[in-house]
C-alpha positions as CSV (number, residue, x, y, z in Angstrom):
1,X,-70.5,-6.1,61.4
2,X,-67.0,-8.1,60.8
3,X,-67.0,-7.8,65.1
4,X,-70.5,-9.4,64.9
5,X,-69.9,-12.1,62.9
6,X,-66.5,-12.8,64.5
7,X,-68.4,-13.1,68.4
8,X,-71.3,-15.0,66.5
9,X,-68.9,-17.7,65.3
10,X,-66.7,-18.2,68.6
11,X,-70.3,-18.4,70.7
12,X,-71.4,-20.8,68.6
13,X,-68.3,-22.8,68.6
14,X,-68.9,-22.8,72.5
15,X,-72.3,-23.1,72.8
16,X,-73.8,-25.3,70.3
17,X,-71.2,-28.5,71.9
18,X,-72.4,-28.4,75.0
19,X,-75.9,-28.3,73.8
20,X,-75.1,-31.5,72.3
21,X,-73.6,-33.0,75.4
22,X,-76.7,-31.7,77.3
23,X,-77.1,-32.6,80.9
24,X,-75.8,-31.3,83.9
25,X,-73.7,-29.3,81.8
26,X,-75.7,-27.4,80.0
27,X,-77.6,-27.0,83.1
28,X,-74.7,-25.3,84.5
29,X,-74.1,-23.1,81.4
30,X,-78.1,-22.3,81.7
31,X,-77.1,-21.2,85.1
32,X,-74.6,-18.9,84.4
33,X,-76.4,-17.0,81.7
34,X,-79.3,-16.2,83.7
35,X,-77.4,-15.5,86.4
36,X,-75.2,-12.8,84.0
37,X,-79.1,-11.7,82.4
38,X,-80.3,-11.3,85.7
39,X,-77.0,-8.8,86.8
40,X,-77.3,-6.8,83.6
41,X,-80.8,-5.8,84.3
42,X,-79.5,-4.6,87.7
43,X,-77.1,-2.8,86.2
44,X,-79.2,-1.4,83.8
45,X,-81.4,0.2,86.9
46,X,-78.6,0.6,88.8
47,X,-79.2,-1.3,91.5
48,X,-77.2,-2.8,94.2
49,X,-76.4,-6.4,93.5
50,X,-73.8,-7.3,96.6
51,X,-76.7,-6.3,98.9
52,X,-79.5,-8.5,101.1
53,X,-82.0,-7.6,98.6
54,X,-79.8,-8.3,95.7
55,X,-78.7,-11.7,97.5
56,X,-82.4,-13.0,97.8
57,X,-83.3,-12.0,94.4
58,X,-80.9,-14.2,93.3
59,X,-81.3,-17.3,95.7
60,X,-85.2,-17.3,94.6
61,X,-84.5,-17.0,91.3
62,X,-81.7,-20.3,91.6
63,X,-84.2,-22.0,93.7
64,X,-86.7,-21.7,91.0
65,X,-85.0,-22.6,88.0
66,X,-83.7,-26.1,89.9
67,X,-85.2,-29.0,87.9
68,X,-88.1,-31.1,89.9
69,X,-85.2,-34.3,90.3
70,X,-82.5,-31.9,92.2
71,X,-85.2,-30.1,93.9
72,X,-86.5,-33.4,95.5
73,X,-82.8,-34.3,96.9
74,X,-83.4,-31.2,99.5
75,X,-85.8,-31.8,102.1
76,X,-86.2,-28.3,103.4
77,X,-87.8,-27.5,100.0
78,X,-89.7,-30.4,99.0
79,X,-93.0,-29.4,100.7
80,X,-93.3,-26.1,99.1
81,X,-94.4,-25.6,95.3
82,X,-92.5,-23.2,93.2
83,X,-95.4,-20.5,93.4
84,X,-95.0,-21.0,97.2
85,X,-91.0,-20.7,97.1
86,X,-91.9,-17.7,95.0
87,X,-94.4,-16.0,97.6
88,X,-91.2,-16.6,100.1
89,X,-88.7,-14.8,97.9
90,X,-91.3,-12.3,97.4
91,X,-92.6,-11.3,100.6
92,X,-88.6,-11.4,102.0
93,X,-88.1,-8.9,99.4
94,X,-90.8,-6.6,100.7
95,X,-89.5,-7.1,104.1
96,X,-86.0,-5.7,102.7
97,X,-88.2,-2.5,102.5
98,X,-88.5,-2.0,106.3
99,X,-84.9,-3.6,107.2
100,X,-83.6,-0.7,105.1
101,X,-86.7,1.5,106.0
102,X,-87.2,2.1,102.4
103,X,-84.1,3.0,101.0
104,X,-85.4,-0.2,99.2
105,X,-88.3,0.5,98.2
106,X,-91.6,-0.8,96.7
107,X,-90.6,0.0,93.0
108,X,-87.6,-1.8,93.5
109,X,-89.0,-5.2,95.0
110,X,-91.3,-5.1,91.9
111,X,-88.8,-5.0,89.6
112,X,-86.3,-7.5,91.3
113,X,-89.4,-9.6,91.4
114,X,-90.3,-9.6,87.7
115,X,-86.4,-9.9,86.6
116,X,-85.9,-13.1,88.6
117,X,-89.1,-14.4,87.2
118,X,-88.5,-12.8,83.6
119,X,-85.1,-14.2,83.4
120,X,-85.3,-17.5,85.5
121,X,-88.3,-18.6,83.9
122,X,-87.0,-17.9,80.6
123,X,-83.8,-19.8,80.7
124,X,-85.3,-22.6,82.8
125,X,-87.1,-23.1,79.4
126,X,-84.2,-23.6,77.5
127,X,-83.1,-26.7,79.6
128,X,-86.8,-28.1,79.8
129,X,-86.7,-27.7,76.0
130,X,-83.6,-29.2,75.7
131,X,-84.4,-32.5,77.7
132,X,-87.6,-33.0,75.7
133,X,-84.9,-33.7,72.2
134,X,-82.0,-31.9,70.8
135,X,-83.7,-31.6,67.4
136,X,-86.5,-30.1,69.1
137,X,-84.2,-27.6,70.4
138,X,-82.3,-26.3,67.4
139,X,-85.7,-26.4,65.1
140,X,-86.7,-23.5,67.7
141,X,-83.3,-22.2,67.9
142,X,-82.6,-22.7,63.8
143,X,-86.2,-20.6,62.8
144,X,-85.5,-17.8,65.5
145,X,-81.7,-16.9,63.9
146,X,-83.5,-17.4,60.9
147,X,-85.9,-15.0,61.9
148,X,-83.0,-12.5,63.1
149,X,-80.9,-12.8,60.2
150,X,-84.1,-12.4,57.9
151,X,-84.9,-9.4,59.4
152,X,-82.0,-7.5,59.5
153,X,-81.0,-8.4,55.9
154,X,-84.3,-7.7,54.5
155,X,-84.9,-4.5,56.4
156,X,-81.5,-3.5,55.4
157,X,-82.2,-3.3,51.7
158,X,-86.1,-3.3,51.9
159,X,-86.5,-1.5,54.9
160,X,-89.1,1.4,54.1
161,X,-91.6,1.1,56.5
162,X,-90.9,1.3,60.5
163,X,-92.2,-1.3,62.2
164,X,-92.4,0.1,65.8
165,X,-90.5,3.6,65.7
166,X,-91.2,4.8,69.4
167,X,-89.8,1.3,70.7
168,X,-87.1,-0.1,67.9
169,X,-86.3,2.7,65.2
170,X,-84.5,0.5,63.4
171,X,-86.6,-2.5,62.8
172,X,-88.8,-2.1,59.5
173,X,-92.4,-4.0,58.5
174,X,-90.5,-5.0,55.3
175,X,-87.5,-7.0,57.5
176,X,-90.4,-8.8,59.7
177,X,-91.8,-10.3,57.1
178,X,-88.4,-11.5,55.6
179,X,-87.8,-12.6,58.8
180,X,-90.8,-14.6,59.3
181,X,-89.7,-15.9,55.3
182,X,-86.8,-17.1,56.5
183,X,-88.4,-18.6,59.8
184,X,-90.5,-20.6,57.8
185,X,-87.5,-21.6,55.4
186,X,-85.9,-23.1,58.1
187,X,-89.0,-24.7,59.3
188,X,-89.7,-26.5,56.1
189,X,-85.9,-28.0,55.7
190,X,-86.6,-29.8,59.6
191,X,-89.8,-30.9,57.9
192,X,-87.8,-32.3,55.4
193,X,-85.1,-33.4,57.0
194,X,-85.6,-34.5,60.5
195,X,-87.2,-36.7,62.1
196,X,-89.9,-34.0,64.0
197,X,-93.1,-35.8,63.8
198,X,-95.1,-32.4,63.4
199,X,-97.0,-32.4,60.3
200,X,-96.2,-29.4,57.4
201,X,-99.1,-26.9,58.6
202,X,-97.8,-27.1,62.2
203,X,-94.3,-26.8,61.1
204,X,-95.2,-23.4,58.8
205,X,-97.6,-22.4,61.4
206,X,-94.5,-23.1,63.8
207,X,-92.7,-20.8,61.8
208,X,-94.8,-17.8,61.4
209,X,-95.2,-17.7,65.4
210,X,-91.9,-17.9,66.3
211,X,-91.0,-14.9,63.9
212,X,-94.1,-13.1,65.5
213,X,-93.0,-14.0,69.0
214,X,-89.6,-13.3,68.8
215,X,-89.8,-10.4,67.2
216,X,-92.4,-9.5,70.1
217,X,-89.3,-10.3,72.9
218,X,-87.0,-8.4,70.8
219,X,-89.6,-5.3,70.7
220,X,-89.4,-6.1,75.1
221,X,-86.0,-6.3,75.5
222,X,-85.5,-2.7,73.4
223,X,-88.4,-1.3,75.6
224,X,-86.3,-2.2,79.0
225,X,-83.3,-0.2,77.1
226,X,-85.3,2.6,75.7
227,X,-86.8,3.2,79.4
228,X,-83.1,2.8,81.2
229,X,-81.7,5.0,78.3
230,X,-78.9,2.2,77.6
231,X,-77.7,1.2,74.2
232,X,-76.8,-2.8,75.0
233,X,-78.1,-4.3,78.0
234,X,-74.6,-5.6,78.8
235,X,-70.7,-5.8,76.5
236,X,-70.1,-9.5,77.3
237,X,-70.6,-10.0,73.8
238,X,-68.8,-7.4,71.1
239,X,-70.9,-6.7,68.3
240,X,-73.8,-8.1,70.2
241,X,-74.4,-6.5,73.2
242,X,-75.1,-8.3,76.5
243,X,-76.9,-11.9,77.2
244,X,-79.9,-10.2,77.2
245,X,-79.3,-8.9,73.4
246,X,-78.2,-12.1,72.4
247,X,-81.1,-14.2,73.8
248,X,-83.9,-11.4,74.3
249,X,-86.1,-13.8,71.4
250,X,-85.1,-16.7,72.9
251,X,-86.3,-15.9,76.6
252,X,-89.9,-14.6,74.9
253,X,-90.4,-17.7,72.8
254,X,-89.7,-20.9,74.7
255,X,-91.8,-20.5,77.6
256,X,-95.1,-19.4,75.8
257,X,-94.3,-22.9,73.8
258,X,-93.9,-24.9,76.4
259,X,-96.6,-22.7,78.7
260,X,-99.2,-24.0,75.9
261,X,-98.0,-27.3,75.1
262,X,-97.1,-26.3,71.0
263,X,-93.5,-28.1,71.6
């Protein structure tokens, strides 16, 4: 726990400036995260990452998380749409299945396919969130720790009752609830105390979804670790795991936000 705590604070010291500063630069650290999520899941299926197949999962998934202003500056891209540079990355994936007459094969197109989109996607949310306000940003971020610490310290002395045993033995009904407590908490001091213009039954409703969500993407990211038989999807982080532990509520929530406009 003291570990936890200890990588908690020193991530924060790190992170939370340059989401202040924003820009480029945050861009750049948005990069870099997905591009460490994005290796731990090969890792986790032990899959070749210094390979052709490995090389284009990676260039499609770069391509795609380029914001529309730098992905007008090059010409060779700017008549395709990103479901079209998608389709290219794709079907140059499949064709890895021939060139290595199927030592790469179909199962492993699909899932380099659904990580780049999974993870790209994801943390391509966290910048679009980010340029639409800062406070928007940390209300999201603010209620989903709230909802983490919640559950865990409410499922620690309440915990009775499990709330998904095959998946996540250790997460309990009684700490999702706390959780989505706490979520709301912290939903109700922005109310007060920022300048969101929501009004107080979006910001509560706000709340209870973002516990519900991002408990969901915690429930995901312990499903890809159950299957792989892996305890952390990565050590980058003592105490906490890999990128993927760290963000796994995170990369559920923001884009089914921004997907259906509730941010």
């Amino acid at each position: 726990m003291k570990q936890r705590v200890i990588t908690g604070v020193i991530a924060a010291a790190l992170f939370l400036p340059i989401l202040w500063i924003g820009g480029k630069l945050f861009l750049a650290v948005v990069y870099l995260l997905a591009t460490i999520g994005l290796t731990e899941l090969f890792l986790m299926r032990k899959m070749r990452i210094v390979s052709i197949s490995g090389i284009i999962t990676y260039l499609t998934m770069w391509v795609l998380m380029l914001p529309s202003e730098i992905l007008m500056k090059f010409d060779f891209l700017t008549g395709f749409t990103r479901l079209e540079l998608l389709y290219i990355g794709i079907s140059l994936l499949l064709g890895c299945m021939v060139i290595s007459k199927n030592k790469f094969n179909f199962d492993d197109a699909g899932f380099s396919a659904l990580s780049l989109i999974y993870v790209g996607v994801s943390f391509s949310a966290l910048y679009v969130t980010r340029e639409h306000g800062l406070t928007l940003l940390l209300l999201v971020l603010f209620m989903i720790w709230g909802s983490d610490t919640g559950a865990y310290q409410f499922g620690v002395k309440f915990g009775k009752h499990k709330l998904w045993p095959t998946i996540s033995p250790k997460k309990s009904i009684e700490g999702f609830f706390g959780g989505m407590l706490l979520s709301v908490v912290v939903a109700l001091c922005f109310y007060f105390f920022s300048d969101i213009s929501f009004s107080l039954i979006k910001f509560i409703l706000l709340g209870v979804m973002i516990a519900v969500v991002g408990t969901f993407g915690d429930l995901v990211q312990s499903a890809f670790k159950r299957h792989y038989r892996v305890k952390d999807s990565g050590n980058i982080l003592p105490g906490h795991g890999g990128i993927l532990d760290r963000f796994d509520s995170i990369l559920y929530t923001l884009p089914i936000l921004l997907i259906f406009n509730i941010i």
